[in-house]
GUDO-171453 format. One record per atom (N, C-alpha, C): atom name; x, y, z; residue in three letters; residue number from 0. Coordinates in pm, 1 decimal. Example, Ala and Ser with C-alpha at 12.3 -4.5 7.8 and 13.67 -1.06 7.14 Angstrom:
// GUDO-171453
+------+----------+----------+----------+------+-----+
! site !       c1 !       c2 !       c3 ! code ! pos !
+------+----------+----------+----------+------+-----+
!    N !   1319.0 !   -569.0 !    780.0 !  ALA !   0 !
!   CA !   1230.0 !   -450.0 !    780.0 !  ALA !   0 !
!    C !   1320.0 !   -330.0 !    780.0 !  ALA !   0 !
!    N !   1285.0 !   -225.0 !    708.0 !  SER !   1 !
!   CA !   1367.0 !   -106.0 !    714.0 !  SER !   1 !
!    C !   1290.0 !      3.0 !    787.0 !  SER !   1 !
+------+----------+----------+----------+------+-----+
This chain:
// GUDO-171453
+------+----------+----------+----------+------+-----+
! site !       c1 !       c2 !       c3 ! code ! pos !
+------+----------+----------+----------+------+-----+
!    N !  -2462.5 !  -1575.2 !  -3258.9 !  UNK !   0 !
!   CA !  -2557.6 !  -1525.8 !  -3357.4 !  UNK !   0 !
!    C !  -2542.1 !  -1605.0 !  -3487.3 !  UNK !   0 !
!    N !  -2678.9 !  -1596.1 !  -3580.0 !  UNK !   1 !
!   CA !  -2649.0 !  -1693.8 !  -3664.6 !  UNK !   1 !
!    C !  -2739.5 !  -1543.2 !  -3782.2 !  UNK !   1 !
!    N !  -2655.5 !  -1591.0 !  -3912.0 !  UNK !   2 !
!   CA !  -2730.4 !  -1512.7 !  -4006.2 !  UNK !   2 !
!    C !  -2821.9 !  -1604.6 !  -4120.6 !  UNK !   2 !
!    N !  -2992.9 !  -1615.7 !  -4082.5 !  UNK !   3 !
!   CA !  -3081.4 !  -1699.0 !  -4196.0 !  UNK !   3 !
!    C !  -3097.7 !  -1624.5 !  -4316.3 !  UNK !   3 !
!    N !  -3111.8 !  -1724.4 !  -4412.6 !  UNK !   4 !
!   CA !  -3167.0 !  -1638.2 !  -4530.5 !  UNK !   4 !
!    C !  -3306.1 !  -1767.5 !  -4556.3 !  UNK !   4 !
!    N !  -3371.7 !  -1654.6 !  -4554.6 !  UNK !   5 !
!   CA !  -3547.1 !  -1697.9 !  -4593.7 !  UNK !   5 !
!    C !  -3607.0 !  -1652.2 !  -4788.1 !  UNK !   5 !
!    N !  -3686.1 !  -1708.8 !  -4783.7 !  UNK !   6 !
!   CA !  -3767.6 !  -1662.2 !  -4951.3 !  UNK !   6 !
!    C !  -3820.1 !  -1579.8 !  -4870.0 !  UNK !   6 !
!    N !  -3911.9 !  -1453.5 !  -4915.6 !  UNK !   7 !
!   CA !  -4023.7 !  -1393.3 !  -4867.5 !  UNK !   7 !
!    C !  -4132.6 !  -1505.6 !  -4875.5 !  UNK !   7 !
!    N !  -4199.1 !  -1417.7 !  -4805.1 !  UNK !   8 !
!   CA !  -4409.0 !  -1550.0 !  -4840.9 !  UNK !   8 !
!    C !  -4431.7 !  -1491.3 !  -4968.2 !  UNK !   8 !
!    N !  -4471.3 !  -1335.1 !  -4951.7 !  UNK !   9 !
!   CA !  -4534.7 !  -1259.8 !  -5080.3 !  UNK !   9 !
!    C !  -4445.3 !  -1209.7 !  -5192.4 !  UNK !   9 !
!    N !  -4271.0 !  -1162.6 !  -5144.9 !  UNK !  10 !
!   CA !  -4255.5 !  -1091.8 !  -5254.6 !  UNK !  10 !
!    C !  -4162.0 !  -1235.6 !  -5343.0 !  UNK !  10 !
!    N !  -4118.2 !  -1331.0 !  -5252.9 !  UNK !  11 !
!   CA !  -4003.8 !  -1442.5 !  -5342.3 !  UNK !  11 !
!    C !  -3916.5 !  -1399.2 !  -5350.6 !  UNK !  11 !
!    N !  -3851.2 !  -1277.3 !  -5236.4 !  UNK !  12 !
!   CA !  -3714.4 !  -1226.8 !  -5269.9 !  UNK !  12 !
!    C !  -3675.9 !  -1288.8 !  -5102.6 !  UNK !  12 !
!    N !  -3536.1 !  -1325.4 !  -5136.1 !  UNK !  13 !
!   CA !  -3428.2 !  -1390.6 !  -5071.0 !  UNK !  13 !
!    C !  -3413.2 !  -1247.4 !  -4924.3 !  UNK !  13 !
!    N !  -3438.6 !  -1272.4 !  -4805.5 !  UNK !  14 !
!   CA !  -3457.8 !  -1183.7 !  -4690.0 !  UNK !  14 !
!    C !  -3340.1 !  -1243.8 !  -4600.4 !  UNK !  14 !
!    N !  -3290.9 !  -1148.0 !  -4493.7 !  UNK !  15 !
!   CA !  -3134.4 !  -1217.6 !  -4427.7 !  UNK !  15 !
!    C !  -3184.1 !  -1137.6 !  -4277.9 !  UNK !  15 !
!    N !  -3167.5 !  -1218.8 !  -4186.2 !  UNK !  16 !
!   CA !  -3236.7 !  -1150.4 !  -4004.5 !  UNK !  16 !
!    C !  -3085.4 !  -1220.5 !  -3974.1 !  UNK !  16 !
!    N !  -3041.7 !  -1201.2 !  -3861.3 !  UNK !  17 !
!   CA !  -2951.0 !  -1205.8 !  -3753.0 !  UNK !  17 !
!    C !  -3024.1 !  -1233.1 !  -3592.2 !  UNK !  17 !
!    N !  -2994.9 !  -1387.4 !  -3594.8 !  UNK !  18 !
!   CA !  -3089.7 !  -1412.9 !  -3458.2 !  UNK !  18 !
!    C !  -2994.0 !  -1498.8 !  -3376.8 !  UNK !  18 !
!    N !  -2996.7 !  -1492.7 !  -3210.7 !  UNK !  19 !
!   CA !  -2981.8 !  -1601.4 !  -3121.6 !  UNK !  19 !
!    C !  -3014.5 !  -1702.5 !  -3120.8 !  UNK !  19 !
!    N !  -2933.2 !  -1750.2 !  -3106.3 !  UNK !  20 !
!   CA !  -2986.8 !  -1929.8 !  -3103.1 !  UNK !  20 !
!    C !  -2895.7 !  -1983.6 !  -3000.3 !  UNK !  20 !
!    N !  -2911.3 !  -2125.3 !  -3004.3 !  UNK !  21 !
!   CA !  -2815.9 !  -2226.8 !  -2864.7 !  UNK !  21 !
!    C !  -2806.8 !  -2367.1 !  -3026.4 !  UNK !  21 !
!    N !  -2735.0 !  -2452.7 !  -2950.7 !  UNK !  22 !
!   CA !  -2705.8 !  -2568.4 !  -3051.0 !  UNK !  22 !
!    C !  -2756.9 !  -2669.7 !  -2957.7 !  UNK !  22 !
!    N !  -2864.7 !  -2835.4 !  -3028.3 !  UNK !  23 !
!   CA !  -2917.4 !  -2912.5 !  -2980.2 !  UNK !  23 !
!    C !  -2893.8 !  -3010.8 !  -3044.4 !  UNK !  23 !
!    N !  -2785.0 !  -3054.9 !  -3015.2 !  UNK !  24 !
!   CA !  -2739.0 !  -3154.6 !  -3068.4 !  UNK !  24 !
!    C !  -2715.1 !  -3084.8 !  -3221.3 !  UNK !  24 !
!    N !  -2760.3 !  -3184.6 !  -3360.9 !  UNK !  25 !
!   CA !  -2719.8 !  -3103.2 !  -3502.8 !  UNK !  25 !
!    C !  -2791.1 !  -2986.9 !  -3531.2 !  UNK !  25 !
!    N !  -2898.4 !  -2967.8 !  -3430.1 !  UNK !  26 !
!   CA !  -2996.6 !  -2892.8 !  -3448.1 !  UNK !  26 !
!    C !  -2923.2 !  -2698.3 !  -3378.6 !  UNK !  26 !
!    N !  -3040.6 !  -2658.0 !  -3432.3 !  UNK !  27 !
!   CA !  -3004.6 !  -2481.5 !  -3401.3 !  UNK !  27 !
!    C !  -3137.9 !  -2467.1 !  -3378.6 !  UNK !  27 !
!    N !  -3116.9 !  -2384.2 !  -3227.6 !  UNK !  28 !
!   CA !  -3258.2 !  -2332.3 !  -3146.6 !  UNK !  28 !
!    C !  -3285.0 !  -2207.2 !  -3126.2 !  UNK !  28 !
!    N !  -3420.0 !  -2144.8 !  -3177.0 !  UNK !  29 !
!   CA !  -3428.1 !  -2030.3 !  -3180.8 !  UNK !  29 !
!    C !  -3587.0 !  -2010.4 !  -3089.3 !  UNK !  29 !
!    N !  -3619.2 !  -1881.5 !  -3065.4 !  UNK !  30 !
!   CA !  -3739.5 !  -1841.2 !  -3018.8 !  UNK !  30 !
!    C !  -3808.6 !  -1733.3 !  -3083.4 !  UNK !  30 !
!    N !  -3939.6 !  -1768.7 !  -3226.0 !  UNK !  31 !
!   CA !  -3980.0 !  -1713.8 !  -3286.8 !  UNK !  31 !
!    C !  -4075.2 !  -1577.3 !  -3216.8 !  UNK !  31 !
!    N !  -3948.0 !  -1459.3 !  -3168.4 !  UNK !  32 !
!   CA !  -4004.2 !  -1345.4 !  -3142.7 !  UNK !  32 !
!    C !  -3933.6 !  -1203.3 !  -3184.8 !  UNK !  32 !
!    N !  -4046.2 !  -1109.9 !  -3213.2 !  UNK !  33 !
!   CA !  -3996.7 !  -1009.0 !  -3256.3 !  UNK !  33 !
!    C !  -3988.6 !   -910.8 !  -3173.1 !  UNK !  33 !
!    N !  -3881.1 !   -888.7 !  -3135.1 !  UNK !  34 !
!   CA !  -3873.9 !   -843.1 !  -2990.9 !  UNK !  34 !
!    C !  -3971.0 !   -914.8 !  -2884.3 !  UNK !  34 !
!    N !  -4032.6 !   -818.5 !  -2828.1 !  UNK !  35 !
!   CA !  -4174.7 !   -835.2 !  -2726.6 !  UNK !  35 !
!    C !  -4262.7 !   -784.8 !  -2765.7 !  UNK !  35 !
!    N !  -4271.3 !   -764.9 !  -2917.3 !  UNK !  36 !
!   CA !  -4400.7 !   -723.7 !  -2937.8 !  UNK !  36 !
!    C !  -4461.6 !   -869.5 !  -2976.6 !  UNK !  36 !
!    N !  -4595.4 !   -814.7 !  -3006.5 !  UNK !  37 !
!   CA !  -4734.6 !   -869.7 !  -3043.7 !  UNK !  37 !
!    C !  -4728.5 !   -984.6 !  -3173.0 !  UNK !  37 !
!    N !  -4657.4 !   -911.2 !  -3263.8 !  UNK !  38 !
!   CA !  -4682.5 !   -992.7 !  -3400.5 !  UNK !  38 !
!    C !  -4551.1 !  -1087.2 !  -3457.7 !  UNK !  38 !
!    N !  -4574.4 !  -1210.0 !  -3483.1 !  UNK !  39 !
!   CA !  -4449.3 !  -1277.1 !  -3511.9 !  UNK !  39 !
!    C !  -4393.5 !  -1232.0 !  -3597.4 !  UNK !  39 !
!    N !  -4241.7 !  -1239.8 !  -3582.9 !  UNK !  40 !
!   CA !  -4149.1 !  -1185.2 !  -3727.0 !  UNK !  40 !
!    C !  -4146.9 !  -1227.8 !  -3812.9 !  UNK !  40 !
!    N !  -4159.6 !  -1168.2 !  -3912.7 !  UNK !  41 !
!   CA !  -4127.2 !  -1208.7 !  -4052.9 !  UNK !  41 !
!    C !  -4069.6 !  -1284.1 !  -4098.8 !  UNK !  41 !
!    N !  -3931.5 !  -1311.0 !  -4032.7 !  UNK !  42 !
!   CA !  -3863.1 !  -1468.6 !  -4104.1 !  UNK !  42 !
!    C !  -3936.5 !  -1585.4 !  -4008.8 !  UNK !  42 !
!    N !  -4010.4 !  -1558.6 !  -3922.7 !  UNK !  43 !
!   CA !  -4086.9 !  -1723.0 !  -3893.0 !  UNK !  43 !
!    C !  -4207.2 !  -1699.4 !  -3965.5 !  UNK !  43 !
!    N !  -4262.1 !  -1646.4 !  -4018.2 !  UNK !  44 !
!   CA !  -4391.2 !  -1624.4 !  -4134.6 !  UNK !  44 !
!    C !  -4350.7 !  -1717.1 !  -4242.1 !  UNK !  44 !
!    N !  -4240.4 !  -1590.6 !  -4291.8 !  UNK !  45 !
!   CA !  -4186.2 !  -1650.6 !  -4426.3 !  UNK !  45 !
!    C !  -4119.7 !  -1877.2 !  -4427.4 !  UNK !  45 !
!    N !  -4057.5 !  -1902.8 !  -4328.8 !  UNK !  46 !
!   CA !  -4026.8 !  -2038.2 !  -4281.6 !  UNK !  46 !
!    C !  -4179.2 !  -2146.6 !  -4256.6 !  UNK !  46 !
!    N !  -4267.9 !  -2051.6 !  -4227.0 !  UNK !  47 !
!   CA !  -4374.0 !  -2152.0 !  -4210.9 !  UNK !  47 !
!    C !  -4454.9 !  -2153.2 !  -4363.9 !  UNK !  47 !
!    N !  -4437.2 !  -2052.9 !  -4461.8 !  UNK !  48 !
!   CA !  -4479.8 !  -2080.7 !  -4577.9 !  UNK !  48 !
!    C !  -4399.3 !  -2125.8 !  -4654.9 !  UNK !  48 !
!    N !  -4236.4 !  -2114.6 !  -4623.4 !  UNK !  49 !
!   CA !  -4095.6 !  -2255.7 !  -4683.8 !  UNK !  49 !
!    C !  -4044.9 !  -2257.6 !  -4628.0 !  UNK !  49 !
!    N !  -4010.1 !  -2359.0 !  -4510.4 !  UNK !  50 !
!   CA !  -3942.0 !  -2443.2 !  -4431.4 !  UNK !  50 !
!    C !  -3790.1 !  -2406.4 !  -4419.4 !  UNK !  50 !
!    N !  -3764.0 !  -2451.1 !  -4580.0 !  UNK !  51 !
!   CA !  -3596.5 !  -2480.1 !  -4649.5 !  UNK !  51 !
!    C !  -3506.6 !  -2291.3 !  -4600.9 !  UNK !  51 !
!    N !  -3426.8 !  -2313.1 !  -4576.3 !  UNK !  52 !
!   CA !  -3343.3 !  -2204.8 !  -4559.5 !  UNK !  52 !
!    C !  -3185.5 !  -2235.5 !  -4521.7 !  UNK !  52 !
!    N !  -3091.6 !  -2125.6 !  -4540.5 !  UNK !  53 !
!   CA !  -2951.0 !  -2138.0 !  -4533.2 !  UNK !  53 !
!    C !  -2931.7 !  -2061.1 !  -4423.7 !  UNK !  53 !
!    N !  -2882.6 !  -2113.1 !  -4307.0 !  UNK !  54 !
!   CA !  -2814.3 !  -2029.8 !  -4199.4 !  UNK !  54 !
!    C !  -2650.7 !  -2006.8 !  -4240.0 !  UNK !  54 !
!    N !  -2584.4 !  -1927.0 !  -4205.2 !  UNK !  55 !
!   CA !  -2471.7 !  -1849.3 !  -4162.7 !  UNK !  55 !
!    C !  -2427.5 !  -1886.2 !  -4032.3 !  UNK !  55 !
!    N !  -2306.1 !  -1977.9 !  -4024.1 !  UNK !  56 !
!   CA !  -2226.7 !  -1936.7 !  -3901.5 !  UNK !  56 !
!    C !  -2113.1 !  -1953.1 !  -3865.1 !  UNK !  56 !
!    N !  -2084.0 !  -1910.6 !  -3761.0 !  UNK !  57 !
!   CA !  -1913.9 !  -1829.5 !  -3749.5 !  UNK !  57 !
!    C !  -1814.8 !  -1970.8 !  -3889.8 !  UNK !  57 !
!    N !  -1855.4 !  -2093.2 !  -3865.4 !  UNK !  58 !
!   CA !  -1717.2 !  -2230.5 !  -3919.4 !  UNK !  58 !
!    C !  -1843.9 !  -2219.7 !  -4051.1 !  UNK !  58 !
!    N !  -1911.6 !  -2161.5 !  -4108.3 !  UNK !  59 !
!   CA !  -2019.1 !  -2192.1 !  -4245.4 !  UNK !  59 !
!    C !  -2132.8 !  -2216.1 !  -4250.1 !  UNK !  59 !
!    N !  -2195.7 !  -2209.9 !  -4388.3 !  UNK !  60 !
!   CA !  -2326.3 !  -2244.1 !  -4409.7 !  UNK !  60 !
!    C !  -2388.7 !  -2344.5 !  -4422.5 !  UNK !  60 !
!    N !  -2513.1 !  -2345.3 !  -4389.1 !  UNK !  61 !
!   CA !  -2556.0 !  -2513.7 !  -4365.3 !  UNK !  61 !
!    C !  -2683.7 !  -2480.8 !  -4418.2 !  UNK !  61 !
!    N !  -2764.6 !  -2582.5 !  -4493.5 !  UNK !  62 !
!   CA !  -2895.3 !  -2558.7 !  -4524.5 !  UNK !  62 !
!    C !  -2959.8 !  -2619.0 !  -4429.6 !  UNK !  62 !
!    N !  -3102.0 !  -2559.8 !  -4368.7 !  UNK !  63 !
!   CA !  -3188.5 !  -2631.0 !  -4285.2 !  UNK !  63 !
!    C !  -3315.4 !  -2621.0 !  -4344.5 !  UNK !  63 !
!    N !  -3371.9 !  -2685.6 !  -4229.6 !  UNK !  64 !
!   CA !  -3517.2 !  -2716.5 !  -4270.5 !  UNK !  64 !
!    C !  -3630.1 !  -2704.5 !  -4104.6 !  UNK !  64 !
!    N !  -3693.9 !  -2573.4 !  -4088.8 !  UNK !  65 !
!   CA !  -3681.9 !  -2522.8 !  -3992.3 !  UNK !  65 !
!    C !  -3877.1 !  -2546.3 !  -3971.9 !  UNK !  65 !
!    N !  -3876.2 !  -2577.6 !  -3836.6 !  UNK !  66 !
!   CA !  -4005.2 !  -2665.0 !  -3742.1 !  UNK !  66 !
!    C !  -4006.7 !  -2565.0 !  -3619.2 !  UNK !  66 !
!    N !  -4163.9 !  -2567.5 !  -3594.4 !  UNK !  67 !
!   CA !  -4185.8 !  -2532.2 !  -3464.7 !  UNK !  67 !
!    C !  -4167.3 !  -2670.2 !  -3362.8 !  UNK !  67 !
!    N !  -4115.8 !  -2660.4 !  -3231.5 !  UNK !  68 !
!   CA !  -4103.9 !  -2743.5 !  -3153.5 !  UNK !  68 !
!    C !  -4220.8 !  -2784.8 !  -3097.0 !  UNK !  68 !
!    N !  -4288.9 !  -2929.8 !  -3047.8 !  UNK !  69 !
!   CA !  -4415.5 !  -2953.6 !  -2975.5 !  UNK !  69 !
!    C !  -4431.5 !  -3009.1 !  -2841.3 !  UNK !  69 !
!    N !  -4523.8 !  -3005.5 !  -2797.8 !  UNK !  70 !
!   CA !  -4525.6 !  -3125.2 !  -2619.3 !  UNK !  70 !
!    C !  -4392.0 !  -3093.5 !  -2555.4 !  UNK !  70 !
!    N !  -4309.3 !  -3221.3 !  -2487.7 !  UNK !  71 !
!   CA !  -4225.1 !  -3247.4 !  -2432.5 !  UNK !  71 !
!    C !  -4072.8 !  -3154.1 !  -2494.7 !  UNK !  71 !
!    N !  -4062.1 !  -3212.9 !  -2622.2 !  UNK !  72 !
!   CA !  -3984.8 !  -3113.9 !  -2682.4 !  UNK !  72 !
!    C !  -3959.4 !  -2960.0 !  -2703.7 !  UNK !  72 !
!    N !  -4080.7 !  -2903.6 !  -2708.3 !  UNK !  73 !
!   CA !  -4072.5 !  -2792.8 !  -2670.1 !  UNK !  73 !
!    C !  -4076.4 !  -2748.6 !  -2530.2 !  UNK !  73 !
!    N !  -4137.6 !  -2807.8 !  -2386.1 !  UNK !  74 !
!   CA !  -4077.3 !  -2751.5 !  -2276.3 !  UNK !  74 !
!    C !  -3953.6 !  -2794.6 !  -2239.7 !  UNK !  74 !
!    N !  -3858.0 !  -2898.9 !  -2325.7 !  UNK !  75 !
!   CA !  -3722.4 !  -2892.5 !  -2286.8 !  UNK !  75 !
!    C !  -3688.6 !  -2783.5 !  -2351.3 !  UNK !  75 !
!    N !  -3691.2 !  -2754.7 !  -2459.7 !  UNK !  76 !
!   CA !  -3652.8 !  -2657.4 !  -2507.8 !  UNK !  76 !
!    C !  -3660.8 !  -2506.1 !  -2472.9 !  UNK !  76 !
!    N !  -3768.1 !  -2492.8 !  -2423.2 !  UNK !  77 !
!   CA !  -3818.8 !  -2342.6 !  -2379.2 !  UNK !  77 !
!    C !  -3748.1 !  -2305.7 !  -2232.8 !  UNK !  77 !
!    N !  -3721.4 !  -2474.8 !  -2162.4 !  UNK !  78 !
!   CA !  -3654.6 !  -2414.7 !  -2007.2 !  UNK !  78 !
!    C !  -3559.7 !  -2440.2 !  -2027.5 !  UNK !  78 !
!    N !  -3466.0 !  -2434.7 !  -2142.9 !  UNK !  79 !
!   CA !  -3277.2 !  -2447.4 !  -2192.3 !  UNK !  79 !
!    C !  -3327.7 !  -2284.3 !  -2181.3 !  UNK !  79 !
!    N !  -3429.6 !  -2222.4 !  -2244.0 !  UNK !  80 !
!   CA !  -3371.3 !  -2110.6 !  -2240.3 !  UNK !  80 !
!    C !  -3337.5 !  -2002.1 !  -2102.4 !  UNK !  80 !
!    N !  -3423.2 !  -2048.4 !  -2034.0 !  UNK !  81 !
!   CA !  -3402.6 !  -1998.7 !  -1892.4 !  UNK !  81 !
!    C !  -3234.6 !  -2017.2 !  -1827.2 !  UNK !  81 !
!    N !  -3163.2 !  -2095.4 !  -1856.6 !  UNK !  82 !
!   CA !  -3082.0 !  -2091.4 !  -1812.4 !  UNK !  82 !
!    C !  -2945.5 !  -2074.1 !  -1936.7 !  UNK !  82 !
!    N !  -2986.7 !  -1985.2 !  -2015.0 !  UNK !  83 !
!   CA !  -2888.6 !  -1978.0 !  -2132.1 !  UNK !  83 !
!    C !  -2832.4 !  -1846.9 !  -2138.5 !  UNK !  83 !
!    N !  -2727.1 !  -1835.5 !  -2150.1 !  UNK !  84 !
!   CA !  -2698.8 !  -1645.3 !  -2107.4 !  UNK !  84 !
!    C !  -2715.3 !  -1591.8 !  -2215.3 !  UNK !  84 !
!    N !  -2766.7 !  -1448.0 !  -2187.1 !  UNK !  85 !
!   CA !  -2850.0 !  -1363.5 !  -2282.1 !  UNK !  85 !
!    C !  -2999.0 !  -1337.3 !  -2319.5 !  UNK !  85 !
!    N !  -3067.5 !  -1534.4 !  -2246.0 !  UNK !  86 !
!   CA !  -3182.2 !  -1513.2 !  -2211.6 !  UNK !  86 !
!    C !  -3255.1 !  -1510.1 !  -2150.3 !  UNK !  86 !
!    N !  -3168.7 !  -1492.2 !  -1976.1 !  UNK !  87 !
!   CA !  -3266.3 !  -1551.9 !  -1859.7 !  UNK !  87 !
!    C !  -3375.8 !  -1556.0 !  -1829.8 !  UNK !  87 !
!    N !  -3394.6 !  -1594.0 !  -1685.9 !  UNK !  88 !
!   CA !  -3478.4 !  -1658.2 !  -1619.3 !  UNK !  88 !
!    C !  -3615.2 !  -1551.3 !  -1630.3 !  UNK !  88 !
!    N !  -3625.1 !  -1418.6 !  -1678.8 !  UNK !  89 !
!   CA !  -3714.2 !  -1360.8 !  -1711.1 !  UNK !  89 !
!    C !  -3824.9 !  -1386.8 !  -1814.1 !  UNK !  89 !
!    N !  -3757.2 !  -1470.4 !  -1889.6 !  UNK !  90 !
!   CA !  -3796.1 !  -1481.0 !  -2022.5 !  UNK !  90 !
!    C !  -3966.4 !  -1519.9 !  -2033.7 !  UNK !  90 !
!    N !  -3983.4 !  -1601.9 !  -1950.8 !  UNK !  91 !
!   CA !  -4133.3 !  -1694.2 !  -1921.8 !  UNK !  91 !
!    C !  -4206.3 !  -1536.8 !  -1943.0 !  UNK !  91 !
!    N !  -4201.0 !  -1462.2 !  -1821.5 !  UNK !  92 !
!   CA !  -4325.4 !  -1359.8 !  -1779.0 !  UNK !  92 !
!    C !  -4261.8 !  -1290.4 !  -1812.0 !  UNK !  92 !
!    N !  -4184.8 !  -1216.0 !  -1960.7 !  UNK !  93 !
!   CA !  -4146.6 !  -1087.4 !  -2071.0 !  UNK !  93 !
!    C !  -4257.5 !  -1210.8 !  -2173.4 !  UNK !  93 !
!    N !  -4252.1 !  -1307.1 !  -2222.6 !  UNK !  94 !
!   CA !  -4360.9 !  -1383.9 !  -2334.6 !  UNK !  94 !
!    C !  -4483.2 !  -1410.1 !  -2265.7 !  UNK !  94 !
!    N !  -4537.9 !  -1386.7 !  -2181.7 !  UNK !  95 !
!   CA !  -4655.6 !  -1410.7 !  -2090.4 !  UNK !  95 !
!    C !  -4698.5 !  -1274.2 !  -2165.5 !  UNK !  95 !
!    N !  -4622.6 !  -1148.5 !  -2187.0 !  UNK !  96 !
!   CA !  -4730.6 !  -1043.4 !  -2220.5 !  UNK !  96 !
!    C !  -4737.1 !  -1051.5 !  -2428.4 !  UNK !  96 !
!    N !  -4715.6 !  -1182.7 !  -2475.9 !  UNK !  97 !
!   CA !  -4754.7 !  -1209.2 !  -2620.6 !  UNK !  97 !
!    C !  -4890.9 !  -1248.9 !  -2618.0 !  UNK !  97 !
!    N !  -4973.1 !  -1212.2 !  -2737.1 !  UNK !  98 !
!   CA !  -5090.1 !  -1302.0 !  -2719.7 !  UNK !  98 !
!    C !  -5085.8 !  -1400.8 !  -2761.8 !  UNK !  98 !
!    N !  -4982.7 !  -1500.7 !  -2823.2 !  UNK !  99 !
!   CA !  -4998.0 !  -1585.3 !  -2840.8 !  UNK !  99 !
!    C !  -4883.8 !  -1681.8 !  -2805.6 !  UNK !  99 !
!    N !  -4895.8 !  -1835.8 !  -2787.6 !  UNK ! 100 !
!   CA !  -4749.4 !  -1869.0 !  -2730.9 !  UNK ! 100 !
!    C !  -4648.1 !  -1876.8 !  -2830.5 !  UNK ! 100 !
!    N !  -4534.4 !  -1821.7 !  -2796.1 !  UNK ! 101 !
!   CA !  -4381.0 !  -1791.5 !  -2817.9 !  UNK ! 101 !
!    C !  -4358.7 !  -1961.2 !  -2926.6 !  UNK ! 101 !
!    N !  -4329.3 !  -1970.9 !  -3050.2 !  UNK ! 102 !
!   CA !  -4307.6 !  -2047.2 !  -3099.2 !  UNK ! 102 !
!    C !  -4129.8 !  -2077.0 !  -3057.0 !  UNK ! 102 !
!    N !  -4104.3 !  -2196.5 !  -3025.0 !  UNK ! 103 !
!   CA !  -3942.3 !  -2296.6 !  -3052.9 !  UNK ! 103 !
!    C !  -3983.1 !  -2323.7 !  -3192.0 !  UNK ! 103 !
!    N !  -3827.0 !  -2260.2 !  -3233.9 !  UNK ! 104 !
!   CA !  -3810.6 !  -2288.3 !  -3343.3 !  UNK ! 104 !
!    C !  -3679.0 !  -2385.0 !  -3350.7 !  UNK ! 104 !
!    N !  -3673.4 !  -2477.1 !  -3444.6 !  UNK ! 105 !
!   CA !  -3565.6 !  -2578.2 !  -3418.0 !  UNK ! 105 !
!    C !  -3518.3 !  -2555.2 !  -3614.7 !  UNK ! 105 !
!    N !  -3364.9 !  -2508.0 !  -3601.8 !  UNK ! 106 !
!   CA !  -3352.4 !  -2574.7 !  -3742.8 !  UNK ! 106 !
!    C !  -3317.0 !  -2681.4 !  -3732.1 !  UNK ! 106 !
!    N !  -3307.6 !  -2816.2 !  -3881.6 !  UNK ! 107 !
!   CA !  -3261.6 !  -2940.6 !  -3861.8 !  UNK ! 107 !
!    C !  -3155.7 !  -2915.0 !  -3942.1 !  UNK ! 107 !
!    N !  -3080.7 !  -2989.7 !  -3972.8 !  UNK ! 108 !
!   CA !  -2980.6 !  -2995.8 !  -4127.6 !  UNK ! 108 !
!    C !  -3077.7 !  -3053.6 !  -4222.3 !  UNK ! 108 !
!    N !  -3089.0 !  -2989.4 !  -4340.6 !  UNK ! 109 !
!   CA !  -3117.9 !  -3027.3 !  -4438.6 !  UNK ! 109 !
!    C !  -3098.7 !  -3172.2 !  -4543.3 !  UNK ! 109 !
!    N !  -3154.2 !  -3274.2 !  -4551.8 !  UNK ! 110 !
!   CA !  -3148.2 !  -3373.0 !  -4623.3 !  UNK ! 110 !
!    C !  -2981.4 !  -3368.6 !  -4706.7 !  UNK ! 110 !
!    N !  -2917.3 !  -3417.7 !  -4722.1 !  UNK ! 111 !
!   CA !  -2821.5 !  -3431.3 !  -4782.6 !  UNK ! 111 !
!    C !  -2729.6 !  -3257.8 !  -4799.6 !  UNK ! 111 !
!    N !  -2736.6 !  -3258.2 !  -4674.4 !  UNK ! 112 !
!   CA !  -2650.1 !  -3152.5 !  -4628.2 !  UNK ! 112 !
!    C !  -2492.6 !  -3157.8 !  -4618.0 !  UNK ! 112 !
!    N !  -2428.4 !  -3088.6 !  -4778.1 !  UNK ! 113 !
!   CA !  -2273.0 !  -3142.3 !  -4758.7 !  UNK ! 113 !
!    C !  -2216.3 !  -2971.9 !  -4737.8 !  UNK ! 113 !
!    N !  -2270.8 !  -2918.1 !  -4670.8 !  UNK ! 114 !
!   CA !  -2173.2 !  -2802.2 !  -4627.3 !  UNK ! 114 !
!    C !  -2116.7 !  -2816.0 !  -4502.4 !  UNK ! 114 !
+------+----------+----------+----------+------+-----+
């Protein structure tokens, strides 16, 4: 588990979620869902209106700079998760009932990242 801290979109106050992820190379991989419901969560709202954010984890904090995944990159990414424990092989047809497709979210390290 990793702990983000996001800006809000609307209010500009500093927000903190606790999410799964896997590691890709320097990168940290997440799957922008709120639970199984319908509407994307709030810290991928808030990330697509500012990018920049500080993750939390177990060895420290790192600033990133956080992207939806596309094409090729995102179906490597989406079938790591099928075989990643905690998110199996269910995962495809539990996001088949979203209406919209399941965003990969990738953090990067942040530009001159000395944490």
């Amino acid at each position: 588990m990793l702990r983000i801290h996001t800006v809000g979109r609307r209010s500009g106050m500093e927000r903190v979620t606790m999410l799964g992820y896997f590691e890709d190379g320097p990168n940290l991989v997440t799957l922008a869902m709120n639970g199984w419901g319908k509407a994307d969560p709030a810290w991928w709202l808030n990330l697509q209106s500012n990018p920049q954010a500080t993750v939390e984890l177990p060895h420290g904090r790192r600033d990133v700079v956080a992207r939806a995944a596309s094409g090729a990159e995102r179906d490597r990414l989406w079938a790591a998760f099928t075989d990643y424990p905690g998110w199996g092989s269910d995962i495809g047809a539990l996001a088949a009932h979203r209406p919209a497709e399941t965003a990969v979210v990738i953090f990067e390290p942040a530009e001159g990242n000395d944490r």
